[in-house]
C-alpha positions as CSV (number, residue, x, y, z in Angstrom):
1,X,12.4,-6.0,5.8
2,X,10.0,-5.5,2.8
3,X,7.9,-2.6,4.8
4,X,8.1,0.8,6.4
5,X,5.6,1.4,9.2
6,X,5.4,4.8,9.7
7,X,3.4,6.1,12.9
8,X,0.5,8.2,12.6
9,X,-0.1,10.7,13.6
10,X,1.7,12.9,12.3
11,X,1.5,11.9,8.7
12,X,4.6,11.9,6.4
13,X,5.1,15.3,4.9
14,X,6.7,16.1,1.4
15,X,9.4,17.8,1.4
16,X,10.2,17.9,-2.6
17,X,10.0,16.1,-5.9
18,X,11.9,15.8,-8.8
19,X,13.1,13.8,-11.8
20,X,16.6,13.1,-13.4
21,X,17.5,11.6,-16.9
22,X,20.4,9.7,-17.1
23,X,22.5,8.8,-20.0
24,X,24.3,4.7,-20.6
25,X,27.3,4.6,-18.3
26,X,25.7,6.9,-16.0
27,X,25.5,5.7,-12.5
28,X,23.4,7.4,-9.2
29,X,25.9,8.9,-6.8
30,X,26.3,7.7,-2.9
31,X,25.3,9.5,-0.6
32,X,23.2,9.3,2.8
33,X,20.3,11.8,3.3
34,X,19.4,12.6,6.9
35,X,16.2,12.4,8.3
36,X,14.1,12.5,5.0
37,X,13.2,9.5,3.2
38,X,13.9,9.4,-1.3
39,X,11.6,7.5,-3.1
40,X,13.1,7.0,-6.4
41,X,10.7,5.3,-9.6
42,X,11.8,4.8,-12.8
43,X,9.7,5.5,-15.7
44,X,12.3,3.9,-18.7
45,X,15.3,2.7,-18.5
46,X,16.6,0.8,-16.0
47,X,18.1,2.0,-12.8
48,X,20.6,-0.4,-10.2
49,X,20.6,0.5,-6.7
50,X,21.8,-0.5,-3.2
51,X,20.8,0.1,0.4
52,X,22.1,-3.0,2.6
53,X,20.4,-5.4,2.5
54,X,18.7,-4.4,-0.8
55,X,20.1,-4.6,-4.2
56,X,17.4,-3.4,-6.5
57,X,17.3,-3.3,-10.4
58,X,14.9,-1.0,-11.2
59,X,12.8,-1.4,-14.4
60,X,9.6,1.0,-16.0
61,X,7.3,1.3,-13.5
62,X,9.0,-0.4,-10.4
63,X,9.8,2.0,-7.2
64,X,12.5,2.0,-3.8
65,X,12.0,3.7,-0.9
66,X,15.0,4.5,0.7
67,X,15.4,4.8,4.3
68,X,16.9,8.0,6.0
69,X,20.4,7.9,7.7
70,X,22.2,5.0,5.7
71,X,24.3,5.4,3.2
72,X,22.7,3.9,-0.8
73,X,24.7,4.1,-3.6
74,X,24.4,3.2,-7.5
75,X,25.3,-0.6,-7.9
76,X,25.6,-0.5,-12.2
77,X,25.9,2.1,-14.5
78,X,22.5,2.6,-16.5
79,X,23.0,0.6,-20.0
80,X,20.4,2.6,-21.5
81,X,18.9,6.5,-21.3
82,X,16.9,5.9,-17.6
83,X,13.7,8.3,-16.7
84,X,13.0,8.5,-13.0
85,X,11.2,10.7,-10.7
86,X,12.1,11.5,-6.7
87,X,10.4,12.3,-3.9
88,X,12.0,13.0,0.0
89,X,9.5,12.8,2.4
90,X,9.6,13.5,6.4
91,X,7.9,12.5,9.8
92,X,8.5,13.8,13.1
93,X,6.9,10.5,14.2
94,X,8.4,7.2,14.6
95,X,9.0,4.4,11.7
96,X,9.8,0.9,12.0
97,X,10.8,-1.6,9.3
98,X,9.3,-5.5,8.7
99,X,8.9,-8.7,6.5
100,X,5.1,-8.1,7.2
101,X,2.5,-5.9,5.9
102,X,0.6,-3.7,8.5
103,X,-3.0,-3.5,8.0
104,X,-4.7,0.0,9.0
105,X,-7.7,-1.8,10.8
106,X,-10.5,0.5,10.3
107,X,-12.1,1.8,13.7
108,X,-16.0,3.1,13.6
109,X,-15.4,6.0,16.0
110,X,-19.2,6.2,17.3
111,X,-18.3,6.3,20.8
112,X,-18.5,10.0,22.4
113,X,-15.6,8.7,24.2
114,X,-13.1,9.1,20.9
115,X,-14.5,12.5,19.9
116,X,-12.2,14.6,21.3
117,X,-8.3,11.9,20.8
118,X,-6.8,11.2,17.9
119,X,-7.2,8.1,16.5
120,X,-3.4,6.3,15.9
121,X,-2.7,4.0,12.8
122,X,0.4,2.7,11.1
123,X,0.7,3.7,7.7
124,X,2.8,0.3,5.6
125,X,4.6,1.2,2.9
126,X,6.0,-1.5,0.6
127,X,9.7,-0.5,0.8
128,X,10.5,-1.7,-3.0
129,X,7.7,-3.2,-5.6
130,X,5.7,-2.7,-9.2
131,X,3.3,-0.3,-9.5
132,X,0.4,-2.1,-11.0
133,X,-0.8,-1.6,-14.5
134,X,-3.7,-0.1,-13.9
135,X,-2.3,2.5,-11.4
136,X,0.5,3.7,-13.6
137,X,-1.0,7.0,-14.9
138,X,-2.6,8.0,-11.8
139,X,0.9,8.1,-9.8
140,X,2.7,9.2,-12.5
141,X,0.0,12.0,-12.6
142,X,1.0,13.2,-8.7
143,X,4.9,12.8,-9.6
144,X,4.5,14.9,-12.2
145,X,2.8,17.2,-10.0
146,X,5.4,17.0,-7.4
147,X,7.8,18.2,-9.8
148,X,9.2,21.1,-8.1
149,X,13.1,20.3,-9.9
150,X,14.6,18.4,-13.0
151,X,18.4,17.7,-13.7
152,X,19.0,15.9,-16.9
153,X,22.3,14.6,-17.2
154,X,22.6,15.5,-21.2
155,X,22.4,19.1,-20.6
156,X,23.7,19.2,-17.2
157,X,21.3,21.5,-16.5
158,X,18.4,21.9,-13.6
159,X,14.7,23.1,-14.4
160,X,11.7,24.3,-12.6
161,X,8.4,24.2,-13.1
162,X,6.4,27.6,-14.4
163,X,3.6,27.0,-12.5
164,X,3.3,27.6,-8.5
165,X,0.7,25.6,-6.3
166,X,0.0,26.3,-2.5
167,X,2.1,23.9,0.2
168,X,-1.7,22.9,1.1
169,X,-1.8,21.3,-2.9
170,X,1.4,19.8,-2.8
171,X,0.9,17.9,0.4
172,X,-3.2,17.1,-1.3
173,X,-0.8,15.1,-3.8
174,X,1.6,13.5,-2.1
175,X,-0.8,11.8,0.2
176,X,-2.5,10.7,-2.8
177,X,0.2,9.6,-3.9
178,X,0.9,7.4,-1.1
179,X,-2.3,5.9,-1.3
180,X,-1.5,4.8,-4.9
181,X,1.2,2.6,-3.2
182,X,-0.3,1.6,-0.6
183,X,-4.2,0.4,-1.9
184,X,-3.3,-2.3,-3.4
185,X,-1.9,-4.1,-0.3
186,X,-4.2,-2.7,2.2
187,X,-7.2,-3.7,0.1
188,X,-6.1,-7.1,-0.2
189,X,-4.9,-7.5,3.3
190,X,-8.8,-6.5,4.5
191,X,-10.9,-8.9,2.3
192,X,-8.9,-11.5,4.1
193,X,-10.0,-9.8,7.5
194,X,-13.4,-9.0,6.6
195,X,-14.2,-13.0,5.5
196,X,-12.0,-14.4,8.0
197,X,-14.1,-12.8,10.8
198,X,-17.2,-13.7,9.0
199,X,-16.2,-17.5,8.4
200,X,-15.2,-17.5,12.1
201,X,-18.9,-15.8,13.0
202,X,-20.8,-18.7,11.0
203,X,-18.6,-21.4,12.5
204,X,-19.6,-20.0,16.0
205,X,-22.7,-19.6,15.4
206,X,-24.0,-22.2,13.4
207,X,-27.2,-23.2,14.8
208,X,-28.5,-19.7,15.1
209,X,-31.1,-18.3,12.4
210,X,-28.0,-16.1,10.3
211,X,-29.0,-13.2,8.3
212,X,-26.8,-11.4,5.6
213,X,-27.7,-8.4,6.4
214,X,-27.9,-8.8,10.0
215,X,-23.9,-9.5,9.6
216,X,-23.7,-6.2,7.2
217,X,-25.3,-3.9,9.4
218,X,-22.6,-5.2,12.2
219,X,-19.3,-4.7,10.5
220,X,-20.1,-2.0,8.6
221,X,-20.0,-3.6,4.7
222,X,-23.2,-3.9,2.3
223,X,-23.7,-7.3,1.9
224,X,-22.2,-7.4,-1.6
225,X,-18.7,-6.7,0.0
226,X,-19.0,-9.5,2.4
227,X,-20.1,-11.8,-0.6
228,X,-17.7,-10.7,-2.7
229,X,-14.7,-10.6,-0.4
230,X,-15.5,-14.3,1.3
231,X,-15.8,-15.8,-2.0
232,X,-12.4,-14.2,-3.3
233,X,-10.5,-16.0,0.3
234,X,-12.6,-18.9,0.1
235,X,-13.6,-19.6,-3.2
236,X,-17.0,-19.7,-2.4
237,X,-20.2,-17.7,-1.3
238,X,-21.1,-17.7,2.4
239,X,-24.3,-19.7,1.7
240,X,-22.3,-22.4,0.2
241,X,-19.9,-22.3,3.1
242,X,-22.8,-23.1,5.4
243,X,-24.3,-25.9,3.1
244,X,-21.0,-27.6,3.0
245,X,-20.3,-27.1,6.7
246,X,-23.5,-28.5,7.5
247,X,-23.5,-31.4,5.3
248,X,-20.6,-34.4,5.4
249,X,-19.3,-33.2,2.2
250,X,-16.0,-31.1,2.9
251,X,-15.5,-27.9,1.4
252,X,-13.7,-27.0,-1.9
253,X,-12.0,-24.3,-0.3
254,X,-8.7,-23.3,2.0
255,X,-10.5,-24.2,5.7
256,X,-12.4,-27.7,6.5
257,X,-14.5,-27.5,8.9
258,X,-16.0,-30.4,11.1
259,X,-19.7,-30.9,9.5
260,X,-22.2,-29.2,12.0
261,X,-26.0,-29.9,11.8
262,X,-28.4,-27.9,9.7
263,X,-29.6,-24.6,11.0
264,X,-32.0,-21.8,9.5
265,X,-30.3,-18.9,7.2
266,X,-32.3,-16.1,5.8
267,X,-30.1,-14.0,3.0
């Protein structure tokens, strides 16, 4: 179970954040928190955790999420001096755990019909993973942020940040925080919608004039999205797609589909 799918509304709230240094031979204590989920990164060092089934070794820039109500425990003692933030989060709505990846399908809410409902999503967080390059300093920004209290286990001391921002700041930042972790999946996970449903439109309607932006103005993407996302599933533009499907040649790509007869494209 690689994801937590957390039902929204209501989204998760923050409840803290903090960090703790630990020293070689150091190991993180057992314990079960109720009801609030601890997301624990490490920014040096390496930290070993458990949480059946998981046995993580967590390395710069790697993260686990640990679930509420089941015990977790240190499975090593640190070799080296280990950095790490912590965040415990809450929901009053319902969570569920997979092997899959929930996308958040997008709804255009045009209808005067959804004006006046909330509209529900599922919010998939990757339970354990690698923060991407790229990413690094921007969620390392918000943890730091989310620092409300430190305990370095040199000093055995706690400390607290001299600055004060509104609950209304703090929650700004742990949203965006979320996001951090969670962009890099859902962006992925809708390219492969987006040009699956357009590969599936020019298949079905093959011998129908087909213009580009025609198809953008119907989903809701400029038609350099739709290039760009077909061509990273498929390997190719949709105007090649069509050429191919139209001719005998099969296409270089993940689908082959039975060659159809030409038709008019504009794009």
């Amino acid at each position: 179970m690689n994801f937590i799918n957390l039902n929204c509304p209501p989204l998760p709230y923050f409840i803290v954040g903090g960090g703790c240094v630990y020293r070689p031979g150091d190991i993180h204590e057992r314990r079960t928190i109720r009801n609030v989920f601890d997301l624990i990164y490490v920014h040096s060092g390496t930290l070993y955790l458990e949480q059946d089934p998981f046995r993580v070794e967590l390395n710069a820039g790697q993260f686990f999420i640990i679930t509420p109500d089941t015990p977790h425990r240190g499975s090593r003692v640190c070799q080296e001096k280990t950095t790490t933030s912590w965040v415990h989060f809450y929901t009053n709505g319902k969570y569920s755990l997979s092997d899959e990846f929930y996308p958040d399908n997008v709804t255009r809410r045009a209808a005067p019909k959804f004006y006046y409902s909330p509209q529900n999503f599922i919010l998939s967080l990757p339970r354990t993973g690698t923060v991407p390059e790229a990413n690094r300093e921007k969620l390392e920004k918000y943890l730091q942020r989310m620092n409300l209290v430190s305990f370095s286990k040199y000093t055995q001391k706690k400390s607290f940040p001299s600055s004060v921002r509104t609950p209304f700041e703090i929650q700004n930042d742990f949203i965006e925080f979320l996001q951090v972790l969670y962009e890099p999946y859902c962006y992925s996970r809708e390219k492969e919608s987006i040009a699956r449903t357009l590969r599936d439109y020019l298949d079905a309607h093959y011998t129908e004039e087909i213009s580009l932006n025609d198809l953008a103005r119907q989903y809701s993407y400029s038609p350099s999205h739709l290039i760009r996302s077909f061509h990273q599933a498929y390997g190719a533009s949709p105007m090649q797609y069509l050429k191919n499907y139209a001719s005998n040649t099969p296409p270089s790509f993940s689908s082959t589909p039975t060659p159809r007869s030409s038709r008019s494209v504009r794009w």
